[in-house]
C-alpha positions, -999 to +999 in steps of 0.1 A: +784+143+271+770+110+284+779+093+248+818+105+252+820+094+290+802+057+280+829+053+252+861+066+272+849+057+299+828+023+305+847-005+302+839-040+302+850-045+342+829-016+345+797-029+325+803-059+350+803-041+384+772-017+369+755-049+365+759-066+393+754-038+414+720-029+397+709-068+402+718-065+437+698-036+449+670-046+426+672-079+447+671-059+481+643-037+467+626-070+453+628-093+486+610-060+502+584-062+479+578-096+478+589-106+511+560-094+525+535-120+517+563-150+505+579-154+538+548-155+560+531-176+536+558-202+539+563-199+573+526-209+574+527-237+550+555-251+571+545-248+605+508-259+590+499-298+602+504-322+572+516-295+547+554-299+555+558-316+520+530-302+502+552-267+513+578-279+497+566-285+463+542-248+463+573-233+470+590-252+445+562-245+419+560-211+429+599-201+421+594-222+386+565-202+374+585-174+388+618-178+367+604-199+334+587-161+321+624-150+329+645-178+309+615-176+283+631-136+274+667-145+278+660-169+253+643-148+232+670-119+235+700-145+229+682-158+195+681-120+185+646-106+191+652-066+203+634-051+229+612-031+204+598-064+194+590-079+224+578-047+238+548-051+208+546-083+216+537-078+249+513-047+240+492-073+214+487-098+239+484-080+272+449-088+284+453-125+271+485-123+293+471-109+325+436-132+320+460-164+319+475-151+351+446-144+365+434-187+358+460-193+371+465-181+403+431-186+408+435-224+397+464-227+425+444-208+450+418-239+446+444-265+449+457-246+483+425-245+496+415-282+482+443-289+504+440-275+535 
């Protein structure tokens, strides 16, 4: 049933609506998430003596490292790797994954507090 309603059905407008309605309320569910310790925290920063333009650049730094992961699997889905693969890709390297996440947000932890 759900085969024959995708053929007859879904069209390309369709696929394009679908989407953008799925990004949007994964946005709204997102900016919940996450907008419980991004907007205070930069609301801080700001309003923080001498960090206006440190702010700046931590926020800047922050949506980089934020988005780069993102571009990183676009790429990789573009040039033709399926979601099998990179599914076992990240199951191999998991812990190295979450151990350089770890260094690293405990390396810009230091540099906030080497700051303040």
């Amino acid at each position: 049933m759900f085969h024959k309603v995708i053929r007859t059905r879904l069209t390309t407008g369709g696929l394009e609506v679908g989407s953008l309605s799925v990004g949007f309320l994964v946005s709204i569910l997102e900016s919940l998430c996450t907008g419980e310790v991004y907007l205070p925290t930069s609301v801080f920063m700001t309003r923080a003596p001498g960090m206006q333009s440190a702010a700046i650049g931590y926020l800047l730094l922050y949506n980089v490292m934020f988005i780069v992961p993102l571009l990183a699997i676009l790429a990789m889905t573009y040039f033709g790797v399926g979601s099998e693969t990179l599914g076992n890709m990240l199951r191999k390297r998991l812990a190295l994954a979450k151990f350089g996440m770890a260094a690293l947000f405990a390396a810009l932890g230091l540099i906030v507090l080497a700051t303040v």
